[in-house]
N, C-alpha and C positions, 0 to 999 in steps of 0.2 A: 568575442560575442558572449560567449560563457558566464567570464565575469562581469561585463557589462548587466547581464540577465540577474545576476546575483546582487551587484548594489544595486538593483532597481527595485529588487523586492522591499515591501513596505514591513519595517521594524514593528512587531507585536508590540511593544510595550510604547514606541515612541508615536509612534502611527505614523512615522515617516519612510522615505529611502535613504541608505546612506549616499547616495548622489544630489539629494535634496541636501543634507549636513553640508557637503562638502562645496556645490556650487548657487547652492542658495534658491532652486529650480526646480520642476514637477522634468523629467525623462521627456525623451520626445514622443512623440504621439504613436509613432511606428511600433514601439515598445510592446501595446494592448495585444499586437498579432502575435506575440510566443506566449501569452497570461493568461488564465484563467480569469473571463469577466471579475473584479471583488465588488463587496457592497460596498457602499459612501455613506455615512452617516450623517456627514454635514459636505458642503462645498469646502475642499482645502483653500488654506489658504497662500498668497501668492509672494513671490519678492520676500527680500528685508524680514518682513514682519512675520512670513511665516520661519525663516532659518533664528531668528530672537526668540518665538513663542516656544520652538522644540528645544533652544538652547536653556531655555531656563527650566522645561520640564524634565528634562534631561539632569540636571544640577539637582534638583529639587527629587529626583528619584535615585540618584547618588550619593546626594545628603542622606538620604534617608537609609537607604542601605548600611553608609558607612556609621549609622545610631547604633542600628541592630548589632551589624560587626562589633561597634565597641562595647555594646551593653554585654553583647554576648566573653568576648573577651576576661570584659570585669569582673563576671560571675565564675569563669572558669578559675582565674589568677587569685580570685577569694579561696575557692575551694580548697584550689593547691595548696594556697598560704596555711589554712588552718590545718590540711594535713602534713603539711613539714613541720610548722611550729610547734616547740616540744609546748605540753599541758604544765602550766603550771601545778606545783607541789604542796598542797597547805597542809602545814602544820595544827597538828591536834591542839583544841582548845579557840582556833581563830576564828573568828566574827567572821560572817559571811552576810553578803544577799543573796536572795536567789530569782533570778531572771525567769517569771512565770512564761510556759508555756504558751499560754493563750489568756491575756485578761479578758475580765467578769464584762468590762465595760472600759469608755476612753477614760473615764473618771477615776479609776480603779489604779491604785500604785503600779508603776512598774518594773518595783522592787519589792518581794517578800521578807519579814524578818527584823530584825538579824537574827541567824541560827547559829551555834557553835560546831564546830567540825568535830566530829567522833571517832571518825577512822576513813584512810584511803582503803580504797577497794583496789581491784584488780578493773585493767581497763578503763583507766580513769573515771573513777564512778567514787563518788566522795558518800560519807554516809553523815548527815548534819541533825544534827538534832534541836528543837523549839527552845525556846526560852519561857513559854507561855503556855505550854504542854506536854505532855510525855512522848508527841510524836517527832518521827525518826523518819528520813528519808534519805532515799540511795538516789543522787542524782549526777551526771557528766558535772564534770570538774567546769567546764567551759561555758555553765548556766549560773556559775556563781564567781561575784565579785567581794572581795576584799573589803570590808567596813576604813574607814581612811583612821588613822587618829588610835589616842589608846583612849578607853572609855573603860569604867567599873560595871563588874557583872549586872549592879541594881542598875544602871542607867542604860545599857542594852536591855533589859527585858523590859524596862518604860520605852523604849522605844521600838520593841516587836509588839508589845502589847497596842501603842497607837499606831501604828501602820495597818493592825488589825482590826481597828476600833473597836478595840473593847476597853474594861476598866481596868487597871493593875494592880492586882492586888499585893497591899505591903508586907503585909502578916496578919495570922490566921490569931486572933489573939485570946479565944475562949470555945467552950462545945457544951453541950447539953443532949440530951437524949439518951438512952439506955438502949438502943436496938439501930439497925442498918435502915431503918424505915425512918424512925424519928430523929437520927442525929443530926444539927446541925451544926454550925460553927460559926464564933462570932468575926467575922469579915475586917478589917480596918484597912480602908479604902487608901491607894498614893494620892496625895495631894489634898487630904477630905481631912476636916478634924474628927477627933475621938467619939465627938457625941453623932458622927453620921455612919458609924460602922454599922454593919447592918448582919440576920442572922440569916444562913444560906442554909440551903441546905447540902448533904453530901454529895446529889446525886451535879448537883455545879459543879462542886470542886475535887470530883474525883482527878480529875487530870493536869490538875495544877502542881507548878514546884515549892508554893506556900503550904500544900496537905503534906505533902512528902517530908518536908520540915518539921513540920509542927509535929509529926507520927516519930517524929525523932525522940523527942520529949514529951511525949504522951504513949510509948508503945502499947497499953494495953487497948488502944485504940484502932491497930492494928487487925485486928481479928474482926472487927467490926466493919472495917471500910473494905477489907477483902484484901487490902495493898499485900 
């Protein structure tokens, strides 16, 4: 009697009994005298058609469980992965991308660069330096990819330079002014002829590796730009 009482009670989730499952039928009517009256929300339904409708809601809400299971699974088996697999090691001097954080927009590369590697840190933290400026950043080994191919130093900084959309400049090829206020410098653009170089001023090209060059061969220029 006990368990009779127990497959008769109706499944929360199926909104059936498991005596319905198994002989395709609503309990006998004597059942109502040990249950607490329940609500009906709709007329069940009877025969056949009701033991097919629960079989497929039934599938349909095991399907779905075993999504989560697996998604959940896959997230865990990534994690592990990436903390067993050792970080790769790059060597000083090598071309990197660098896997942004968060882009600007869909539009937006979503690759930074290429940077040059500077130095491994401690804790896998690489320290990469611009092509296109004097800045330097400390970031996980695991946010940056290997450039494919060997390519010359000028043809990686045309290529950080337009990933960046800016212009690239070839070389710094003249200067005039007498003071940190007035100096400029005459520009010769990549890929522009001689008559389109253009005169900048300092306050542009403080951060470029074309001043840093040209202060090479001009140091009295030095004390002026503050380098």
């Amino acid at each position: 009697m006990v368990r009779y009482l127990i497959n008769t009670q109706e499944h929360s989730l199926l909104g059936v009994t498991p005596f319905e499952m198994v002989f395709g039928r609503a309990p006998d009517e004597w059942r109502d005298l040990f249950s607490a009256p329940e609500k009906k929300t709709s007329p069940p339904l009877m025969g056949n058609q009701r033991t097919k409708d629960v079989a497929i809601l039934y599938a349909e809400s095991f399907q779905k469980r075993l999504l989560e299971l697996r998604s959940h699974a896959e997230t865990l088996l990534k994690k592990k992965t990436e903390e067993t697999t050792p970080a790769p090691v790059l060597g000083y001097g090598a071309a990197v991308w660098l896997l942004p954080t968060k882009r600007k927009s869909k539009l937006a590369p979503r690759l930074r660069g290429p940077y040059l590697v500077k130095e491994n840190l401690a804790n896998h933290i690489v320290s990469i330096k611009s092509l296109t400026s004097t800045e330097v950043l400390n970031v996980h080994v695991r946010r940056l990819v290997l450039v494919r191919g060997h390519h010359a130093l000028e043809d990686l900084r045309k290529m950080a330079a337009s990933s960046e959309g800016e212009y690239f400049i070839e070389a710094l090829v003249d200067h005039r002014g007498d003071s940190k206020k007035t100096l400029e410098f005459l520009v010769q653009w990549a890929g522009y002829q001689p008559e389109e170089n253009t005169w900048e001023p300092l306050s542009e090209l403080k951060d470029t590796v074309a001043l840093g060059e040209y202060l090479v061969d001009h140091p009295e220029l030095v004390r002026l730009t503050g380098k």
